[in-house]
N, C-alpha and C positions, 0 to 999 in steps of 0.2 A: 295244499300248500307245500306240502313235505312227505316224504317217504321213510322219516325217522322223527320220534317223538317219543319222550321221556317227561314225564312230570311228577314235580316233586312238591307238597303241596302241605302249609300250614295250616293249622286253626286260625291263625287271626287272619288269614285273606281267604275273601268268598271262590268258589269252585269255579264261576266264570270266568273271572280274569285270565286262572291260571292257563283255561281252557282254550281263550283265543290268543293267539297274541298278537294279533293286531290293537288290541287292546293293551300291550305290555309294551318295554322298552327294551331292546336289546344291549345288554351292559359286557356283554362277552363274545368274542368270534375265534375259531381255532379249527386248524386240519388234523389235529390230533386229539384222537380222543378218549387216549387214557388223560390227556391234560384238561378236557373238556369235565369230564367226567368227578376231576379232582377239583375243579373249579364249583361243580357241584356240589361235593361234600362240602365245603367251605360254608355255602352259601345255608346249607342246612344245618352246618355246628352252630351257625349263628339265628338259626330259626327266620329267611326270609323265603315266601313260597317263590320257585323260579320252575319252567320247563326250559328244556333241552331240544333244537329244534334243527335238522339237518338239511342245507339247502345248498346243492353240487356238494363242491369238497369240502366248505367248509361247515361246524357244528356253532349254532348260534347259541346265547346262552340270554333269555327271556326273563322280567324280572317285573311285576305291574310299577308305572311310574312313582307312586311315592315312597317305593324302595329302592329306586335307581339311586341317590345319591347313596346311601348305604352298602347297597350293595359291588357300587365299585371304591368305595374306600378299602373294605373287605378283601376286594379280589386284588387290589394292588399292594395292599401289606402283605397278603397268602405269597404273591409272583415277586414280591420284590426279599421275605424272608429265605425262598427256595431259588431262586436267581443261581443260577450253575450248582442247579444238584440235579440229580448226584453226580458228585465231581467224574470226570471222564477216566477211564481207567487208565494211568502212569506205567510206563517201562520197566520189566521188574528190574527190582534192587540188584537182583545178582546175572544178570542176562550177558555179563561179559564173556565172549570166547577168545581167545588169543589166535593169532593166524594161525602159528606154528604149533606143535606138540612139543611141550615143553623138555627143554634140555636135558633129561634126566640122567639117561644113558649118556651121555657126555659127560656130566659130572660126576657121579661114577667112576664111567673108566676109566678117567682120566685120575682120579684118586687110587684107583687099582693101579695102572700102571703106572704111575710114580710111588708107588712102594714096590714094586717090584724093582724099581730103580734106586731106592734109599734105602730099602728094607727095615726094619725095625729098632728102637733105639739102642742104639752103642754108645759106650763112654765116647769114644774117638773118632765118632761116624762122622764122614765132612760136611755131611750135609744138615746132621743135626745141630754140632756145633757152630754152623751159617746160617740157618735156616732156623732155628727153634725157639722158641719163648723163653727167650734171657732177661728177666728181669731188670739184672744192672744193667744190660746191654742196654736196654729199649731206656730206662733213668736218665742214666750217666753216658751214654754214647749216643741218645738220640736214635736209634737204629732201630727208631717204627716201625720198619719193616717187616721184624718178626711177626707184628701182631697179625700180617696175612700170610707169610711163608710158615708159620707154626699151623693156622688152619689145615694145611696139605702132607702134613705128616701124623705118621701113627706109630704111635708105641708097639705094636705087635699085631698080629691077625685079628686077634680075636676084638679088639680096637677097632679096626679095619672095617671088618663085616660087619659089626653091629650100627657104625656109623652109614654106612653105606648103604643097609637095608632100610633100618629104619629112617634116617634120615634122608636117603631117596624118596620113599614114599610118602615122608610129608611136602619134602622138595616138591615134588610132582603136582599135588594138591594145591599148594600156594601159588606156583608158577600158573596154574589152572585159575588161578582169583586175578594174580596181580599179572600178569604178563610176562616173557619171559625175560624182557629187559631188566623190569622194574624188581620181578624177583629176586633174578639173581644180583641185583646190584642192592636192594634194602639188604639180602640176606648176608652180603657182605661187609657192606659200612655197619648193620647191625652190629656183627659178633666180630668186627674190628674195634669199632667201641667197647663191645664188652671186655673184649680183654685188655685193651688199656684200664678199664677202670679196674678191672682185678688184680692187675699189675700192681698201679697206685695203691690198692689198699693192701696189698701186700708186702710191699717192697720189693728189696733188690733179692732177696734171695728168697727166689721163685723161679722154677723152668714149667715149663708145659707142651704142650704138640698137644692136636688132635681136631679134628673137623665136628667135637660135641657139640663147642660153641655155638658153631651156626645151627645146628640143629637145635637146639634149645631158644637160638633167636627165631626159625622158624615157627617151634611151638607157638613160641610168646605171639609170633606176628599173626597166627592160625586161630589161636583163640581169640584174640582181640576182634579180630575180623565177624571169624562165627558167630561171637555176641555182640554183633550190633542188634539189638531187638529195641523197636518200636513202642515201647512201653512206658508210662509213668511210674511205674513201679520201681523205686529207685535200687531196692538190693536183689534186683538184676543186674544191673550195670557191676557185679562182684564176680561174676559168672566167671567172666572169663579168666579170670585173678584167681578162682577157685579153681580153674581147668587147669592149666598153668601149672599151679602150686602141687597139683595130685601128683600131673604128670613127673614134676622132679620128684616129688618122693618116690614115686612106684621105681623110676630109672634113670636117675641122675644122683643121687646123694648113697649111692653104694658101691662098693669096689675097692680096690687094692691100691690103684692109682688114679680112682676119679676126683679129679677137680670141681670140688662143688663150687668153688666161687665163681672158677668159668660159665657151669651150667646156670647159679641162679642168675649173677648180672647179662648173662646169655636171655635168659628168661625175662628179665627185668626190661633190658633195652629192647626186644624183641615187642613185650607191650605195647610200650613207648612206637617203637616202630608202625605197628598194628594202627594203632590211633591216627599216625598220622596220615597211612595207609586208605582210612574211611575219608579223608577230608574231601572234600568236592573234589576241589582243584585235583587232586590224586586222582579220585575217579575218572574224570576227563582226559588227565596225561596218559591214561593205562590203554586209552582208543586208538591213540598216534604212536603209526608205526614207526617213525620217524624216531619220537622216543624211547622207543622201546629198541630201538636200533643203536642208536647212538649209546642208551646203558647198556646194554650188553658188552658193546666195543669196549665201554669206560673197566666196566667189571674185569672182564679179560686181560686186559692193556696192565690195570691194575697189579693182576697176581702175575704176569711176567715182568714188569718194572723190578716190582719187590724180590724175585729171585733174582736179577742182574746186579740188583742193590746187596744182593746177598754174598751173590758168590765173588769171589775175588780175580 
């Protein structure tokens, strides 16, 4: 009758049964037969005798009649408890590529070569006193615009190259997560916030320059990202507020003329940023090139607006 047979065989039913099965009921049929097989084990945690009986492609599964109601209430609690498992393998979490290679070298140079155009801070430089973080200015004259023509200026070289190296290489890395639209535009509404709110809580007499900001909104938005982890473990979810917080002590809260309140609200909104950086809807906009086009253009437009609003 068959050219594949398997039998599985209790004490409480007699050896013939199990033996014919023309004598049994068939309560299972399948062309797979690790699932065949798993229907088997079922049958025996529960102690009914059944053979295994293969006829063409598919594998029948034999059971003597006054185990047939049993035996398929069994097999449909077992099919209906494992019903899509194991679940199919999902697209990984972090599989986003960006078209382009991100801007990195562009932002950069273009930081290098407008200090070579501004050169470092002077009492009387025109570009400082138009361009720099005036506290009163940005209060009392409304002249937001500091808070992104200050990102583009440097106190002195050694300002300069340290924003630029390090904060290139995180640039690079994020733009490589979020895209280059999206990057470069969170990484700027970022640490345009933050230096408003640094502003605010310091008042009018406070100056600043320098591109830390964003880079310390990058951290924030870098670590927030990295510890997305899958886990119920709830002080994980600290991590990235632990990463964050090291990184400004090792190199943000020392120096001669570091702005700690830039680097931490830089830090702080860059979280913030991060968070909302994981939301769905986020993840979806980072695929559309269209998006990613159009912020870019925003971001760009942006820091020329604020230098026309600057200069007289």
């Amino acid at each position: 009758m068959s050219d594949y047979q398997s039998t599985n065989k209790n004490n409480a039913h007699g050896s013939g049964d199990s033996k014919n099965p023309d004598r049994q009921t068939a309560v299972f049929s399948t062309d797979d037969k690790q699932e065949a097989l798993s229907c088997s084990l079922v049958l025996s945690a529960v102690g009914i005798s059944h053979t295994l009986h293969k006829k063409q492609d598919n594998i029948l599964l034999f059971v003597v009649a006054d185990d047939a109601l049993e035996a398929n209430r069994q097999l449909r609690a077992y099919l209906k408890e494992n019903e899509n498992w194991p679940p199919r393998p999902g697209a990984p979490e972090h599989n986003f590529t960006p078209l382009l290679q991100p801007p990195t070298l562009l932002l950069v140079g273009s930081l290098v070569l407008f200090y070579t155009i501004t050169g470092p801070w002077a009492e009387h430089s025109f570009w400082f006193s138009h361009g720099a973080g005036d506290a009163e200015a940005i209060l009392k004259n409304q002249e937001y615009y500091r808070l992104v023509t200050a990102l583009t200026l440097h106190a002195d070289t050694v300002h300069l190259l340290g924003n630029c190296l390090f904060g290139g290489f995180l640039f690079h890395f994020f733009c490589k997560l979020t895209g280059n639209g999206m990057g470069l535009f969170s990484m700027l509404l970022t640490a345009t916030l933050a230096n408003y709110i640094n502003v605010a809580l310091h008042g009018s007499d406070h100056l600043f320059v320098g591109f830390s900001t964003a880079v310390f909104a990058v951290i924030g938005m870098l670590s927030m990202i990295s510890g997305k982890l899958r886990s119920d473990k709830r002080y994980l979810r600290i991590l990235p507020f632990m990463a964050g917080a090291a990184l400004l002590a090792m190199i943000g809260s020392s120096g001669e003329r570091t702005d700690l309140g830039a680097h931490f609200f830089g830090l702080g909104c860059g979280l913030g940023s991060g968070w909302l950086l994981n939301r769905p809807i986020a993840l979806q906009l980072r695929d559309s090139l269209a998006v990613q086009a159009i912020l870019f253009s925003i971001s760009i437009t942006a820091i020329i607006v604020a230098w026309q609003l600057a200069l007289p």
